[in-house]
C-alpha positions in Angstrom: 131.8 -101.8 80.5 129.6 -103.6 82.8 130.2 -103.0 86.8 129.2 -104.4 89.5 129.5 -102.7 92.9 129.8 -104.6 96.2 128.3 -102.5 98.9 128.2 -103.0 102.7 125.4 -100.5 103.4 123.1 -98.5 100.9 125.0 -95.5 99.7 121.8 -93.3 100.3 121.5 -90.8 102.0 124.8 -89.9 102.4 124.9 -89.3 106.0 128.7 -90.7 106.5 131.5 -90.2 105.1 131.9 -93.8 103.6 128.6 -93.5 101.9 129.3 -89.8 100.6 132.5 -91.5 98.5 130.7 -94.0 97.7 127.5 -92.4 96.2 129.8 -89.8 94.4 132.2 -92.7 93.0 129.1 -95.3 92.0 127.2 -91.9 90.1 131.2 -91.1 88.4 131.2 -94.6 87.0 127.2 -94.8 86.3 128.1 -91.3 84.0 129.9 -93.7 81.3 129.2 -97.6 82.3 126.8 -99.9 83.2 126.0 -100.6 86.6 124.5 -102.7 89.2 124.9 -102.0 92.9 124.5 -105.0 95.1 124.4 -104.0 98.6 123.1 -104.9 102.2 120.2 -102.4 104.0 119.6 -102.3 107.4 116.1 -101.3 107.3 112.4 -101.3 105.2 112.0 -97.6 105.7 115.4 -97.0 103.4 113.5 -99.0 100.6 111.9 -95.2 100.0 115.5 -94.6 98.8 115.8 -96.8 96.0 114.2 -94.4 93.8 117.5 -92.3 94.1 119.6 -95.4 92.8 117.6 -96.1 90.2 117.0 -92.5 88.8 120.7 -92.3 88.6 120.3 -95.6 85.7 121.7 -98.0 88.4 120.1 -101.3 88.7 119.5 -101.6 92.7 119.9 -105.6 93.9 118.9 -105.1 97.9 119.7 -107.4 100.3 118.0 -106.6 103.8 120.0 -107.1 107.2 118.3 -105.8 109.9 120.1 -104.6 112.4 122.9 -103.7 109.9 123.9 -100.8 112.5 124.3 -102.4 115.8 127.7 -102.5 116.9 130.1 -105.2 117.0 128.2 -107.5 120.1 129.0 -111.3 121.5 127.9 -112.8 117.7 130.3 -111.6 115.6 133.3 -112.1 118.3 132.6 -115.5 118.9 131.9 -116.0 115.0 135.1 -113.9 114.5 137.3 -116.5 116.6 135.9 -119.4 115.3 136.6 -118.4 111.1 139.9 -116.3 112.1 138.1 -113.4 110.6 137.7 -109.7 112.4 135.0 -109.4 114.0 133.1 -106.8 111.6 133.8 -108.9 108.8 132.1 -111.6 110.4 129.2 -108.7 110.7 128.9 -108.7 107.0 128.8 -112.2 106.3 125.5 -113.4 105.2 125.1 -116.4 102.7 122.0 -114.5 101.0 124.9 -112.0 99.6 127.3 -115.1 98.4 124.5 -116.1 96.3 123.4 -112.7 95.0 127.1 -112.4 93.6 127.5 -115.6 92.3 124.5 -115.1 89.9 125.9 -111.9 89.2 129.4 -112.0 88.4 128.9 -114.1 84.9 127.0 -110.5 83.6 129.4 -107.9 84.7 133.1 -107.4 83.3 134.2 -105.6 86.6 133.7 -105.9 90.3 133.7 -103.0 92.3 134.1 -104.2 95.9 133.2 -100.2 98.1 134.3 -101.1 101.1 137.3 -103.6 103.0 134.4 -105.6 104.7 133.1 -107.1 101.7 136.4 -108.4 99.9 135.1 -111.7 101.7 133.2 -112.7 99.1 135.9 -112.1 96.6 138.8 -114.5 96.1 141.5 -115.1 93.0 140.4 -116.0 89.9 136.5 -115.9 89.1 137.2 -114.8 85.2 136.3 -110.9 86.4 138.5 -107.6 86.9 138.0 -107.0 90.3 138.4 -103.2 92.3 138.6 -102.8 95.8 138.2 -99.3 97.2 139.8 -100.1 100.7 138.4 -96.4 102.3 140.9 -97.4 105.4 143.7 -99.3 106.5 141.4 -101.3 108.7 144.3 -102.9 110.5 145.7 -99.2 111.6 142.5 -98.3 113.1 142.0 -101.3 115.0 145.8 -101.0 116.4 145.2 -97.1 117.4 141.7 -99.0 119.2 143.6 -101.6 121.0 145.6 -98.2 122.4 142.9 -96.4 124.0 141.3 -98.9 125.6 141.8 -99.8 129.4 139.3 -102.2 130.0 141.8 -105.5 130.1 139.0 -107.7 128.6 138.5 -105.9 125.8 141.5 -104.8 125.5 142.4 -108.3 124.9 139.6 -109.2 122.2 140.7 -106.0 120.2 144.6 -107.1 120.1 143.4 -110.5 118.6 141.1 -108.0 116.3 144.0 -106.0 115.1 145.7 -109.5 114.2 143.1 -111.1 112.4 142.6 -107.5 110.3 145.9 -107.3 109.5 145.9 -110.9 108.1 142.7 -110.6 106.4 144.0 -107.2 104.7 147.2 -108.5 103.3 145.4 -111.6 102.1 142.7 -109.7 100.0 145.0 -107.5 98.8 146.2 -110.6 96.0 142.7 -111.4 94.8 142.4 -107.5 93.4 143.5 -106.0 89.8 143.2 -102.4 91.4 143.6 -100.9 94.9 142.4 -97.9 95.5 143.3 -96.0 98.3 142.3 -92.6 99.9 145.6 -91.0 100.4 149.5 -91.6 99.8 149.9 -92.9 103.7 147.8 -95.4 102.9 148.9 -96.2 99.2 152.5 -96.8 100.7 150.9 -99.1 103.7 149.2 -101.6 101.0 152.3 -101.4 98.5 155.0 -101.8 100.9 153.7 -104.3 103.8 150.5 -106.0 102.2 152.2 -106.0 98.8 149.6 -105.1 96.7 150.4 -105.2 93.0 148.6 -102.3 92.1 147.5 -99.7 94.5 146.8 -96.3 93.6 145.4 -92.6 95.2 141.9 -92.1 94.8 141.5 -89.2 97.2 138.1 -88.2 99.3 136.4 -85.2 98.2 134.0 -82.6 98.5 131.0 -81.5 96.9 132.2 -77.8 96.1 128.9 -76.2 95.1 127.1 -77.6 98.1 129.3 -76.5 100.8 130.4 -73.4 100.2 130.6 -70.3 102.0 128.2 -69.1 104.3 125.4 -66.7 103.2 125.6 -63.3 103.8 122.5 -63.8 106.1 124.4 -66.2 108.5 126.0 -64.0 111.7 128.7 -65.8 113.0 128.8 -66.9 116.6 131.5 -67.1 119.5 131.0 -71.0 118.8 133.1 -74.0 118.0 131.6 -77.1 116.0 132.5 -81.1 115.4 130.4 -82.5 112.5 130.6 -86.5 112.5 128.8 -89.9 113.2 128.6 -90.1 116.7 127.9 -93.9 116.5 131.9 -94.3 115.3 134.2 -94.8 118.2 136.8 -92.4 116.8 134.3 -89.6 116.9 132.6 -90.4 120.2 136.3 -90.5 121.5 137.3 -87.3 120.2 133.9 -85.6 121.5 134.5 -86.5 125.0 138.5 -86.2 125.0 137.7 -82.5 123.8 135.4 -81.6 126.5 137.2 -83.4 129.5 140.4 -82.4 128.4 140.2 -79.3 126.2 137.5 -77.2 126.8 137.6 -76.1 130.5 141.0 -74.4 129.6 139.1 -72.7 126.6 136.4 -71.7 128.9 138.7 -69.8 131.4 139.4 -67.5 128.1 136.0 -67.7 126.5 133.7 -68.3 129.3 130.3 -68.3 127.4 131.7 -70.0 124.3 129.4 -72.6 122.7 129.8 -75.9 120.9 127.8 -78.1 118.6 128.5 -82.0 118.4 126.6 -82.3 115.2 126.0 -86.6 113.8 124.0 -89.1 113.9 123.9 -92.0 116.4 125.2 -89.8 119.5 125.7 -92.7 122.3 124.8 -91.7 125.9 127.5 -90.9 127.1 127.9 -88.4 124.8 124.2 -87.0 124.5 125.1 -86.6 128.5 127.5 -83.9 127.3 124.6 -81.5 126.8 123.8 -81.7 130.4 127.1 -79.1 130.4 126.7 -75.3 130.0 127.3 -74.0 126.4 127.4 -78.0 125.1 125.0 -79.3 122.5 124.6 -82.6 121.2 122.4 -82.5 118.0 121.8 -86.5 116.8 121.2 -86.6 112.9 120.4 -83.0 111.2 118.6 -82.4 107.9 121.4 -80.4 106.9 124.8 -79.7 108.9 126.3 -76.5 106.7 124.6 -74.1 109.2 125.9 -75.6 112.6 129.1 -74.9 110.9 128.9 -71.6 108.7 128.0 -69.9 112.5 131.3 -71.7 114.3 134.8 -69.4 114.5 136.3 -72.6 114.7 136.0 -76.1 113.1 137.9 -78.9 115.6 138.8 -82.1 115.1 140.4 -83.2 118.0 140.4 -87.3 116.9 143.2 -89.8 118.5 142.9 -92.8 116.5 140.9 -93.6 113.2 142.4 -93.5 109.5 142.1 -93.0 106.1 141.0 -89.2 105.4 138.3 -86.9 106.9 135.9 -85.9 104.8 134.3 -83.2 107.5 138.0 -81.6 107.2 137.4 -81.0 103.7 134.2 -79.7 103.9 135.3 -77.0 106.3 137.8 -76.1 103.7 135.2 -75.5 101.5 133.2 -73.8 103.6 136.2 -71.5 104.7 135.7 -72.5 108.2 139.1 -72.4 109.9 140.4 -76.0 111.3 142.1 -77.3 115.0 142.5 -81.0 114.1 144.9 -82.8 115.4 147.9 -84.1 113.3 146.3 -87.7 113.5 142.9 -86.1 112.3 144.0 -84.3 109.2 146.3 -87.4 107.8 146.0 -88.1 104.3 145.0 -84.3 103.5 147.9 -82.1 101.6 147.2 -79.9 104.6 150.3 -77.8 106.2 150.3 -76.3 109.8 150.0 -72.5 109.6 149.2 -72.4 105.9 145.5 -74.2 105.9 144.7 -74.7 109.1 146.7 -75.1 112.5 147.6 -78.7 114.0 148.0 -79.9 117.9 148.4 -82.8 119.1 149.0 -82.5 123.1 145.2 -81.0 125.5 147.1 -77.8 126.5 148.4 -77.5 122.2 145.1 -77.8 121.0 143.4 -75.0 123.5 145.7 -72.6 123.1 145.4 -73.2 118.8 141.7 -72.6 119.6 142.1 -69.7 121.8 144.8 -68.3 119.3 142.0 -68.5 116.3 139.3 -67.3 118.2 141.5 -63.8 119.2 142.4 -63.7 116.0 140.3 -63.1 112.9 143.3 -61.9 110.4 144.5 -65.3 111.0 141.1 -66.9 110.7 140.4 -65.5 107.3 143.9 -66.1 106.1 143.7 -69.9 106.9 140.3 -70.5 105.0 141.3 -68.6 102.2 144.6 -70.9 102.0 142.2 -73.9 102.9 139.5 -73.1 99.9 141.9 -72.7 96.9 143.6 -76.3 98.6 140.2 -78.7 98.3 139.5 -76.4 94.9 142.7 -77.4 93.5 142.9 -81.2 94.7 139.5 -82.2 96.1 136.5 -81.6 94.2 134.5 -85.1 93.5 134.1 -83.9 89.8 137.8 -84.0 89.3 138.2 -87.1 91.7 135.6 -89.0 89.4 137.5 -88.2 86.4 140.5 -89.5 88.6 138.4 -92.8 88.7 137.2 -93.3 85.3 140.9 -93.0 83.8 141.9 -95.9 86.1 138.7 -98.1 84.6 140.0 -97.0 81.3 143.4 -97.9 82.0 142.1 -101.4 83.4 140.3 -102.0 79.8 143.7 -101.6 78.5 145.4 -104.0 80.3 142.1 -106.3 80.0 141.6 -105.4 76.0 138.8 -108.5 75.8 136.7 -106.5 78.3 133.9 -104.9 76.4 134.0 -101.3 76.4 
């Protein structure tokens, strides 16, 4: 079979969580078809990364947008109001790519479309089998957004966002043979009100053999750690929500406790955060397992955001025991008190932190319960295996595809 995936951003490196499934998905499919990635890059010093792509047998077709990782600014909202699209799927519309895919598309028996964003260039019909892995349900996170904010301008701009995402989400949904969706919350939400015709659960994962548990030579600390891209507003949120809200109560327990805020793209506000005793902000790390095999605790104190966390899962596999919030660990076959413990009020999650930290029977038995969980469900080997049977099932239903 002959695939074609749609990408908004280069899949490598993998420094976020939509470019780890993605890189792990495109290599599972690479393993037993032929493929050709299509996809936007923000920048000539990621063309040293192509090498990767292509060492894996995947034929790279680049399309550079600079500035690929600026947020949403003035463009894309008064571009956004004028097509009726959201605003970042006005960010990914570039003619260049409309092109690309339409000399494409008569090669390929499949097209794998890796993120919400790019279904744009997709409609009904075109003679192909065409996949979308949604990742989110964009709509849900831009609702949550709409929530949090009190400045009444944009308040305003992100209602009409929610709108148009919703609208653009349900309308995509019908131009796709296959949904795939990161958890069952999210399965329901494009079966039941975007009436998709055929969704289906194709979990996050986890690379099991790279994060794993911490070498014998690592000495744990009296220290909490965060691991996500600053740059997204659900992080950034949570980061200073945490330290505002959560932390001095911690600190009247744990007075010299310590706390990494390990990802890339911190904004200032939150690389101000270091200014405060026993608070460090790292920005973009070569390697982020030990900032968290030293922590006691792994929080995740998000508000608003959706589909599933990979950095949850990692922890898991790490046996680092989690705080997340109940918002933070949706999608994951997680309980309270088995695998990790969940709070959802400032004063809940302290004293879940404070428990943990007094505690290290408790801490042990929640990362043992957490590791056989993402061992059982979550490994991307499995996952991939997941994803080819769905391709195979598709050839089924599509017996003139060649296979």
């Amino acid at each position: 079979m002959k695939i074609l995936i749609l990408s908004a951003r280069l899949p490598y490196p993998y420094n976020t969580g939509s470019k780890i499934r993605s890189f792990q998905l495109m290599g599972a499919l690479a393993s037993r078809h032929q493929v050709t990635l299509l996809s936007f890059y923000g920048d000539v010093e990621e063309e040293v990364h192509f090498k990767v792509i292509e060492k894996m047998g995947i034929r790279l077709v680049p399309i550079l947008r600079k500035k690929i990782d600026a947020s949403v600014g003035i463009k894309e909202v008064l571009g956004g109001m004028v097509s009726r699209r959201p605003f970042t799927v006005t960010k990914y519309h570039d003619n260049r790519m409309s092109t690309a895919l339409k000399e494409l598309l008569d090669d390929h028996d499949v097209v794998h479309c890796a993120h919400v964003h790019m279904a744009q260039y997709l409609s009904k019909g075109l003679g192909i089998i065409k996949v979308l892995d949604a990742q989110n349900v964009e709509a849900q996170i831009a609702e949550r957004l709409v929530h949090f904010e009190t400045n009444p301008i944009k308040k305003v701009l992100l209602s009409w966002n929610s709108m148009a995402m919703h609208r653009f989400e349900m309308s995509i949904c019908k131009a796709f043979d296959l949904v795939l969706t990161v958890s069952a919350q999210d399965c329901n939400c494009y079966t039941q009100l975007y009436r998709a015709k055929n969704a289906r659960v194709l979990e996050n994962g986890v690379d099991l053999n790279f994060f794993g548990k911490a070498p014998a030579a690592i000495e744990e600390r009296l220290k909490l750690v965060f691991v996500g891209m600053m740059g997204w507003m659900p992080n950034s949120d949570g980061v200073k929500y945490f330290v505002s809200k959560i932390l001095p109560t911690i600190k009247k327990e744990f007075p010299s406790i310590e706390i990494d805020f390990v990802g890339k793209d911190p904004p200032e506000d939150v690389r101000k955060l270091s200014e405060i005793s026993g608070v460090r902000v790292t920005g973009t790390v070569d390697d982020v397992r030990p900032y968290v095999w030293n922590s006691q605790v792994y929080i995740v104190p998000l508000r608003f955001g959706g589909g599933t966390r990979l950095k949850i899962l990692e922890a898991f596999s790490m046996q680092i025991p989690v705080v997340s919030t109940s918002l933070g660990c949706e999608g994951i076959e997680c309980r309270h008190e088995k695998e990790l413990l969940i709070a959802d009020t400032a004063s809940e999650f302290a004293d879940a932190v404070i428990r943990l930290l007094r505690d290290p029977a408790l801490r042990a038995e929640l990362s043992k319960n957490a590791e056989q969980l993402v061992k059982r469900y979550y490994g991307w080997q499995s996952l991939g295996e997941k994803l080819l049977q769905y391709y195979d099932d598709l050839a089924v239903c599509d017996h003139h595809l060649a296979r």
